[in-house]
DSSP file (Angstrom, degrees, kcal/mol; ACC not computed):
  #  RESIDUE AA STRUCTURE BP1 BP2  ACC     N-H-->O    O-->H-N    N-H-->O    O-->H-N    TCO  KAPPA ALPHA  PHI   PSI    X-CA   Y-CA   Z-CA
    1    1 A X              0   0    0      0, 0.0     0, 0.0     0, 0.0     0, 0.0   0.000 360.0 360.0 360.0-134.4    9.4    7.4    8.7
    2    2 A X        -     0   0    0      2,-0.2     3,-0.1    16,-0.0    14,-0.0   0.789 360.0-134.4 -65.0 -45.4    8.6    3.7    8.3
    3    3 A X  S    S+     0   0    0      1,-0.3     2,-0.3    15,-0.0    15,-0.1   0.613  77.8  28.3  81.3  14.5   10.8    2.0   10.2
    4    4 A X  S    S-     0   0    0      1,-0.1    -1,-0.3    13,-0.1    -2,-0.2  -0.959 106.4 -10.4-173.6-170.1   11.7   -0.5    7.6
    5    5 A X        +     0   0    0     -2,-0.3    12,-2.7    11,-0.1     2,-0.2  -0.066  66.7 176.8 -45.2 148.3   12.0   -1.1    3.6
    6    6 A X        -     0   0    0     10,-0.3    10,-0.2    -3,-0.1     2,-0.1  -0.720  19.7-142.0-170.3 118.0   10.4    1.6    1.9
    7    7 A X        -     0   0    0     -2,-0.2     7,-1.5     8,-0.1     8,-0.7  -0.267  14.9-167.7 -93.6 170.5    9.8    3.0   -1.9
    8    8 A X  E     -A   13   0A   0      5,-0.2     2,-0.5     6,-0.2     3,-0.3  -0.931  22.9-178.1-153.3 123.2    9.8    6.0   -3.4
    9    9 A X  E >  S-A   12   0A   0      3,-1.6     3,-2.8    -2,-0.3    -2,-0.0  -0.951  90.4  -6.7-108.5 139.7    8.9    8.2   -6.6
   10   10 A X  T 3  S-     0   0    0     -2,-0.5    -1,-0.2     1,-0.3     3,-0.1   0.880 131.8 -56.6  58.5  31.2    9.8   12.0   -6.5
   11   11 A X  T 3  S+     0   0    0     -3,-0.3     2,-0.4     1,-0.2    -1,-0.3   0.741 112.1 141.2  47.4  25.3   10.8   11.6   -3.1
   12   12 A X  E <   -A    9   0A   0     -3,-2.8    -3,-1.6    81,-0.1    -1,-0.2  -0.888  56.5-123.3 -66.1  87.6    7.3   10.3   -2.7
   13   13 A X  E     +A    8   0A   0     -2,-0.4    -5,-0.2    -5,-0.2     3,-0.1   0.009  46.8 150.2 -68.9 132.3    6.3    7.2   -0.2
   14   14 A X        +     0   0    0     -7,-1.5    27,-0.8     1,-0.3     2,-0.3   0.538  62.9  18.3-123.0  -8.9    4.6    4.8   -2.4
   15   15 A X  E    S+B   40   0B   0     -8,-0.7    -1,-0.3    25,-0.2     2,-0.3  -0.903  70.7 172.2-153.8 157.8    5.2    1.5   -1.0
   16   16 A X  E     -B   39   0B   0     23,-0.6    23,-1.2    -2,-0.3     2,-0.5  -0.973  39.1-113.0-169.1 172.6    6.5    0.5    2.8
   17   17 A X  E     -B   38   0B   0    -12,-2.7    21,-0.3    -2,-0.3     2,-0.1  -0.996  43.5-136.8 -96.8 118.7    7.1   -2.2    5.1
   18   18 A X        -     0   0    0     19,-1.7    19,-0.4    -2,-0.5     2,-0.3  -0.394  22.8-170.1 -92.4 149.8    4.4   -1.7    7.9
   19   19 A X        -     0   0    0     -2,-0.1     2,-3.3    17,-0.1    14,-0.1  -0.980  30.3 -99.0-151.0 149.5    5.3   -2.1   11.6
   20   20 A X        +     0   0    0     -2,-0.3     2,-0.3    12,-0.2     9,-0.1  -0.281  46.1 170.1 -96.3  87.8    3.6   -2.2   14.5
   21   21 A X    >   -     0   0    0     -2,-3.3     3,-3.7     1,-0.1     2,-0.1  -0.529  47.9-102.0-109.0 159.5    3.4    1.0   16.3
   22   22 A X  T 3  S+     0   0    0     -2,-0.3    -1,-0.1     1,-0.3     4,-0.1   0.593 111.3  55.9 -48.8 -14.9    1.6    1.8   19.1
   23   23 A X  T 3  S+     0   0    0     -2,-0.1     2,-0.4     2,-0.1    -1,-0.3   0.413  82.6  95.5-102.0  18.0   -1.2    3.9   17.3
   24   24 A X  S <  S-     0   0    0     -3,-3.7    39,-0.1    -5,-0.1    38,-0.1  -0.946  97.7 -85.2 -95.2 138.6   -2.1    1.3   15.1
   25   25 A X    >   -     0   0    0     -2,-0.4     3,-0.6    37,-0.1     5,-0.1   0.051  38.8-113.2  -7.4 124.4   -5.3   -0.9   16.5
   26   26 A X  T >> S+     0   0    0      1,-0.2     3,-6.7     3,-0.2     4,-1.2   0.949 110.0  55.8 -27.8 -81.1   -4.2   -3.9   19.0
   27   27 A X  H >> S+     0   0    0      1,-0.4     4,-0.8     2,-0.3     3,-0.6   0.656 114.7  33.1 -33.5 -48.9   -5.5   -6.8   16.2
   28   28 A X  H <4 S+     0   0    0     -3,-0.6    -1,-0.4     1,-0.2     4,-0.3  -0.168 116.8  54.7-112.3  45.1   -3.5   -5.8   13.3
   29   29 A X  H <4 S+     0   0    0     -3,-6.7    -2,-0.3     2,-0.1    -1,-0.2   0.347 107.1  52.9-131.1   4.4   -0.5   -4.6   15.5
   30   30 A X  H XX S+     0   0    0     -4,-1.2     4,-1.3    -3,-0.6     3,-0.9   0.905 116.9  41.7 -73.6 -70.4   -0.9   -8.3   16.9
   31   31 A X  T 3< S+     0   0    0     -4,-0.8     3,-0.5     1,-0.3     4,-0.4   0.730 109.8  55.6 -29.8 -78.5   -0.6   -9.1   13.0
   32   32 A X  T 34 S+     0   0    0     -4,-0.3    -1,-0.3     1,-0.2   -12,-0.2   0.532 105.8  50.9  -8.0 -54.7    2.0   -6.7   12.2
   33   33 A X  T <4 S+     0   0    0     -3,-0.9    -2,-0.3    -4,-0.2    -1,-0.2   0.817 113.8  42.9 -85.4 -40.4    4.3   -8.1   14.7
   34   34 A X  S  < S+     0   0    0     -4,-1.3     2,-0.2    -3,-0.5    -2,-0.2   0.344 119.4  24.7-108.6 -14.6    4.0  -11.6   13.6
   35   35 A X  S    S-     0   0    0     -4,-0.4     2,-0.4    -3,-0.0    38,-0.0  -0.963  82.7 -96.2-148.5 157.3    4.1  -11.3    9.9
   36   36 A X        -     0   0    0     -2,-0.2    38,-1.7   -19,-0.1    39,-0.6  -0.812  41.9-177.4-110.2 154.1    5.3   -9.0    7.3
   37   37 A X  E     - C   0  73B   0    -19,-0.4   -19,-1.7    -2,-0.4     2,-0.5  -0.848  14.5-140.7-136.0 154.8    2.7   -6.8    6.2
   38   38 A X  E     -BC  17  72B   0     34,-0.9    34,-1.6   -21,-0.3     2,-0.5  -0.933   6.1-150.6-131.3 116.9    3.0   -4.4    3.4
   39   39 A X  E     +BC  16  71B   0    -23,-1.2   -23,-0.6    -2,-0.5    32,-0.3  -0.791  21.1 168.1 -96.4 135.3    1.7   -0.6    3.0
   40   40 A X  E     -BC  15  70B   0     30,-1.7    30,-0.7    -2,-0.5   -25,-0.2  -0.989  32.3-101.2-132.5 163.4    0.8    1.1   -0.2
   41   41 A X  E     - C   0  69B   0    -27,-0.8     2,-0.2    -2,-0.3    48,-0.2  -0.005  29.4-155.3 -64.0-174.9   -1.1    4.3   -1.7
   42   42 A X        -     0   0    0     26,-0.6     3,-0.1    47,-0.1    28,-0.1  -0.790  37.0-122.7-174.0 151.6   -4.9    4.5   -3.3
   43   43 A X  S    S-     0   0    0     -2,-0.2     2,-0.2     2,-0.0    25,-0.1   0.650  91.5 -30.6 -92.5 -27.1   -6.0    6.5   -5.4
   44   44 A X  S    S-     0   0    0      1,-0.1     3,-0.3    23,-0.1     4,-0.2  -0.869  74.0 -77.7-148.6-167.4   -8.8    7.2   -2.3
   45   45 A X  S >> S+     0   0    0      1,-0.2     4,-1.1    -2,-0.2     3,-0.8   0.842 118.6  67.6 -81.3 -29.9  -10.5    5.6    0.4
   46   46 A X  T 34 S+     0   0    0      1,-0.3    -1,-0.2     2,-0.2     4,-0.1   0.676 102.6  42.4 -24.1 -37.9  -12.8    3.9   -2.0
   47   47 A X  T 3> S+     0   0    0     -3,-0.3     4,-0.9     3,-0.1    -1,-0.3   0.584 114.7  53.5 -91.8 -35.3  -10.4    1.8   -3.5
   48   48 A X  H X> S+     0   0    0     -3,-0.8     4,-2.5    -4,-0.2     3,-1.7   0.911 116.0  40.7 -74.9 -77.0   -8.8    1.1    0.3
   49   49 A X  H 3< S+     0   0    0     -4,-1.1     5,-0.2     1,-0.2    -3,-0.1   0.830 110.7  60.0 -37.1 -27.7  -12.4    0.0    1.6
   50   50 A X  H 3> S+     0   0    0     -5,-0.5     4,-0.6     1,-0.2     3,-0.2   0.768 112.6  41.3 -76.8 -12.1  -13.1   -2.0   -1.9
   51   51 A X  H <X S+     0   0    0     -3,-1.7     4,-2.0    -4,-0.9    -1,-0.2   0.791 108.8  51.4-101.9 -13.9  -10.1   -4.1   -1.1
   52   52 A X  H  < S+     0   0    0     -4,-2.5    -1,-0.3     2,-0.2    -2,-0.2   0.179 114.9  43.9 -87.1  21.2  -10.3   -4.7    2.1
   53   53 A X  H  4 S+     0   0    0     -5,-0.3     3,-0.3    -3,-0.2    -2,-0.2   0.470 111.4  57.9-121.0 -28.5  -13.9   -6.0    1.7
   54   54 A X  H  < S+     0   0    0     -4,-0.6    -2,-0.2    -5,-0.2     2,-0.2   0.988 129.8   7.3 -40.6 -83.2  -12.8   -7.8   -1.4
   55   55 A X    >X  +     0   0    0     -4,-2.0     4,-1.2     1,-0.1     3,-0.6  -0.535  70.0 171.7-115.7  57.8   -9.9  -10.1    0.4
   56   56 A X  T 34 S+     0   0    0     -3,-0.3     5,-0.1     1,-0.3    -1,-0.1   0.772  83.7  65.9 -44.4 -25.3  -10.4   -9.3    4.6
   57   57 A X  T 34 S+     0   0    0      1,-0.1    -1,-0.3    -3,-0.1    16,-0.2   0.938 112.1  23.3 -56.7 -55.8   -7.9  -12.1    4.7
   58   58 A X  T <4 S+     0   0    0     -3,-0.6     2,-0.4    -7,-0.1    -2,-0.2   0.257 117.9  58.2 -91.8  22.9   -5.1  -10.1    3.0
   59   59 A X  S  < S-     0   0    0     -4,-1.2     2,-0.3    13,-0.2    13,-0.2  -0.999  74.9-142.2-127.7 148.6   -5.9   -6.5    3.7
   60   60 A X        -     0   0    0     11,-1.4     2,-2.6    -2,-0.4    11,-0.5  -0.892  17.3-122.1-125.9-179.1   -6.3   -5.2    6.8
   61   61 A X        +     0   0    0     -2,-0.3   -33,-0.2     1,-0.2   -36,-0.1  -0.555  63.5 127.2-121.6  89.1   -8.4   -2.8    8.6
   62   62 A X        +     0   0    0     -2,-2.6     2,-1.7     1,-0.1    -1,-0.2   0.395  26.6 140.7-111.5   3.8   -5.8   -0.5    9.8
   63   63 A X    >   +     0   0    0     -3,-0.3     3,-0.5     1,-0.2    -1,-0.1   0.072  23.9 105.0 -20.8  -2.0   -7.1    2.8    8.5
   64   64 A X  T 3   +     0   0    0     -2,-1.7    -1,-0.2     1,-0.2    -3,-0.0   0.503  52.1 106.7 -78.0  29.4   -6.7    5.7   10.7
   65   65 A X  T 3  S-     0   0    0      1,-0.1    -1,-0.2     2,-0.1     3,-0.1   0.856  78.2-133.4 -66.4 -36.0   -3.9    7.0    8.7
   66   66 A X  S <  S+     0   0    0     -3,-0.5     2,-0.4     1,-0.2    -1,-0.1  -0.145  79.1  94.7 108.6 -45.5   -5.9   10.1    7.0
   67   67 A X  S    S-     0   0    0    -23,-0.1    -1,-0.2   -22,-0.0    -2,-0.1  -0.749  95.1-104.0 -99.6 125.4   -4.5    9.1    3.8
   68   68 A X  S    S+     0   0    0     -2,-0.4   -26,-0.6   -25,-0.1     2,-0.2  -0.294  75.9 138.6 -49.1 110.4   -6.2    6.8    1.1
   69   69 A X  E     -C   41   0B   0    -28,-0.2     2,-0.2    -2,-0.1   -28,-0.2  -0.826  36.3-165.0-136.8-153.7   -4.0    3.9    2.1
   70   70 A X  E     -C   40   0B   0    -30,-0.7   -30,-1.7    -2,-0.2     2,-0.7  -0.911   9.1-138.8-178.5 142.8   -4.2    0.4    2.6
   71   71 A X  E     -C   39   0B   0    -11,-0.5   -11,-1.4   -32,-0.3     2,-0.4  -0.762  16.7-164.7 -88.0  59.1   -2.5   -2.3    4.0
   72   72 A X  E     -C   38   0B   0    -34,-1.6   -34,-0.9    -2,-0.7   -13,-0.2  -0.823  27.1-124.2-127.0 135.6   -1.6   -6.2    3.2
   73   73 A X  E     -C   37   0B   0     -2,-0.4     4,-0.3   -36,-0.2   -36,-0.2   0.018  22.2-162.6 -40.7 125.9   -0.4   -9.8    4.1
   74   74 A X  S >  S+     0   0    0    -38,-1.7     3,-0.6     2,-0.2    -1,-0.2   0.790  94.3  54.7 -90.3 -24.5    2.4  -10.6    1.8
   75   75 A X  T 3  S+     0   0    0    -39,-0.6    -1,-0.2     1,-0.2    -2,-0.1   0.861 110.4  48.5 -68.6 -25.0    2.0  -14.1    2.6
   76   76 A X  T 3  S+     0   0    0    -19,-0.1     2,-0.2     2,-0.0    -1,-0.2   0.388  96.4  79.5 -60.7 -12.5   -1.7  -13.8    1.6
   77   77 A X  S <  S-     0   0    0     -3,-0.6     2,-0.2    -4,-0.3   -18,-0.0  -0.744  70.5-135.4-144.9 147.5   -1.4  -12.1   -1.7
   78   78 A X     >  -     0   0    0     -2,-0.2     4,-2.7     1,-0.1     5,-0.1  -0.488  36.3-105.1-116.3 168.7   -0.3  -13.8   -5.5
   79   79 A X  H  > S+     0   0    0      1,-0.3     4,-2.8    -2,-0.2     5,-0.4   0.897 113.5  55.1 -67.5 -41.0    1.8  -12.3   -7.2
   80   80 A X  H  > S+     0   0    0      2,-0.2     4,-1.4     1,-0.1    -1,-0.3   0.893 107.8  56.2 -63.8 -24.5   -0.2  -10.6  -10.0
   81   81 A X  H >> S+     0   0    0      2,-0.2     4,-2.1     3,-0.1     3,-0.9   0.992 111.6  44.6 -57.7 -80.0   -2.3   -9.0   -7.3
   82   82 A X  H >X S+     0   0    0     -4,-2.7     4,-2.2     1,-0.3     3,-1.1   0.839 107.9  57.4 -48.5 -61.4    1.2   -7.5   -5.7
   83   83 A X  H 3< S+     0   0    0     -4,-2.8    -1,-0.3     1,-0.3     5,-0.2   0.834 114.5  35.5 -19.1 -59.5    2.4   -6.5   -8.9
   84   84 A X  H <X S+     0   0    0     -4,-1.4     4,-1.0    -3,-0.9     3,-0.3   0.705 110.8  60.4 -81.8 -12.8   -0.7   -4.3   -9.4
   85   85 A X  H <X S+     0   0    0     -4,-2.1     4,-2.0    -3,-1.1     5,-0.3   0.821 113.5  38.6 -69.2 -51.5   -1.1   -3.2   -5.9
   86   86 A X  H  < S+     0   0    0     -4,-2.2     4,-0.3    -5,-0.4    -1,-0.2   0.404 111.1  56.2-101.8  23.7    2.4   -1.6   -6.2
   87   87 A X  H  > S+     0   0    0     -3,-0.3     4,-2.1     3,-0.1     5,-0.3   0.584 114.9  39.6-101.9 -62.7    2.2   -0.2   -9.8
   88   88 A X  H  < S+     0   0    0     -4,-1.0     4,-0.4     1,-0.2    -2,-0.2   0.892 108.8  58.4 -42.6 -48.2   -0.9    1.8   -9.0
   89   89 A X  T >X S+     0   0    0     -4,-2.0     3,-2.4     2,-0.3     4,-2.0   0.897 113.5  43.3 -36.9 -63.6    0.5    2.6   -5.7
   90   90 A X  H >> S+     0   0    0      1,-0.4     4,-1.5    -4,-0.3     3,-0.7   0.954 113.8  49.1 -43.3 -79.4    3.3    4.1   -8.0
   91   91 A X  H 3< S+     0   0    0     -4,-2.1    -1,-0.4     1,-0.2    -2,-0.3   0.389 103.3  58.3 -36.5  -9.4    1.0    5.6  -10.4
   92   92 A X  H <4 S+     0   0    0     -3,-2.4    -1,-0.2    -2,-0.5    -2,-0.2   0.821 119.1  35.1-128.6 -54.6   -1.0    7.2   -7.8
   93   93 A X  H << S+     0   0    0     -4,-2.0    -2,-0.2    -3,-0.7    -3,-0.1   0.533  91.6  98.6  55.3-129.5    2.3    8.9   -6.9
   94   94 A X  S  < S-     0   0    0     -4,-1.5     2,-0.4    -5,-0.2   -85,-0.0  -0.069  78.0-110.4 -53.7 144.8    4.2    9.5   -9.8
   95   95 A X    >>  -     0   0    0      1,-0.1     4,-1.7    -2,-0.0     3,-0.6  -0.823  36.0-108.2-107.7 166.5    4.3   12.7  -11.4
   96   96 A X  H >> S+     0   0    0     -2,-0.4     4,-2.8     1,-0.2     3,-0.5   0.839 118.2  60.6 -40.6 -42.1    2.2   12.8  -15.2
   97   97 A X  H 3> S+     0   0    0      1,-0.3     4,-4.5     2,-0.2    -1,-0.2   0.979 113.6  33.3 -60.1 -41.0    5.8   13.0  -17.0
   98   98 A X  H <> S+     0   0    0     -3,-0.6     4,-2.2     1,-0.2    -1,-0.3   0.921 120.2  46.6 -66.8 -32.0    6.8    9.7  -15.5
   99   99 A X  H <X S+     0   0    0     -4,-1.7     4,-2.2    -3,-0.5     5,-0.3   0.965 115.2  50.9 -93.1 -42.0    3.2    7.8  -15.4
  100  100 A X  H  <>S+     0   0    0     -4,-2.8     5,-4.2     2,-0.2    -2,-0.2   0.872 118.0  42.7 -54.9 -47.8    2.8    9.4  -19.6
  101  101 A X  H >X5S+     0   0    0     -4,-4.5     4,-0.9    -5,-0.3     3,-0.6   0.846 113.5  46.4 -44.1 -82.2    6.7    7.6  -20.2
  102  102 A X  H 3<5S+     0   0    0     -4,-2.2    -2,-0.2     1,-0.3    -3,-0.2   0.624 113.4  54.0 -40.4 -42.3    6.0    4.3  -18.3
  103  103 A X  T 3<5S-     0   0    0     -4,-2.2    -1,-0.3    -5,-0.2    -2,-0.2   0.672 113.8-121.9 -58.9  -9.1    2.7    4.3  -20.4
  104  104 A X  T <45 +     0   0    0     -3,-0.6     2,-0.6    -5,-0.3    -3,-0.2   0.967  56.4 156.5  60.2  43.4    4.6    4.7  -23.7
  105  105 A X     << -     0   0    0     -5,-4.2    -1,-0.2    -4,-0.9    -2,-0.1  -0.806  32.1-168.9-143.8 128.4    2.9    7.9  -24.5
  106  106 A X              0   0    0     -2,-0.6    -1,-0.1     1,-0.2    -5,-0.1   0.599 360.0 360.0 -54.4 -22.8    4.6   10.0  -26.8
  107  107 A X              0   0    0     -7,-0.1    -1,-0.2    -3,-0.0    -7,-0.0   0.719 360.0 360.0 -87.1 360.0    2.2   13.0  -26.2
């Protein structure tokens, strides 16, 4: 699994602690080791490439995963940022009943 903290919706990984294991890239397993770095879903890789070209200081470009994810410095990152990084993550997720509650819609 992770190897550290890790969320879940629907027994679904949505959130993680990232660690530095041997098939991730030297640089961000340099990174990884030194800091704590935070994994989440995307809704694709579009959204993973727009953010790591957005902030290249807090995201990093650890990508051979397969999976739209994405990667980020927690010391780098404000709080409203993290907040929306890990609701979409959720949302992305989530199955419709749950993302139609949290949304507060009735239909």
């Amino acid at each position: 699994m992770t190897g550290g903290a890790a969320w879940f919706v629907r027994r679904k990984l949505y959130a993680w602690q990232c660690h530095p294991w041997p098939s991730i890239p030297a640089e961000a397993r340099e990174i990884l080791a030194a800091e704590l770095v935070v994994g989440v879903k995307v809704a694709d890789e579009f959204d993973a490439l727009a953010l790591i070209d957005m902030a290249p200081d807090v995201f990093l470009r650890t990508t051979s995963w397969g999976e739209p994810k994405v990667a980020f410095r927690m010391a780098r990152i404000d709080g409203d940022h993290l907040a929306e990084l890990v609701t979409e993550a959720w949302r992305v997720q989530a199955p419709k009943y749950l993302r139609r509650e949290f949304d507060g819609d009735d239909a």
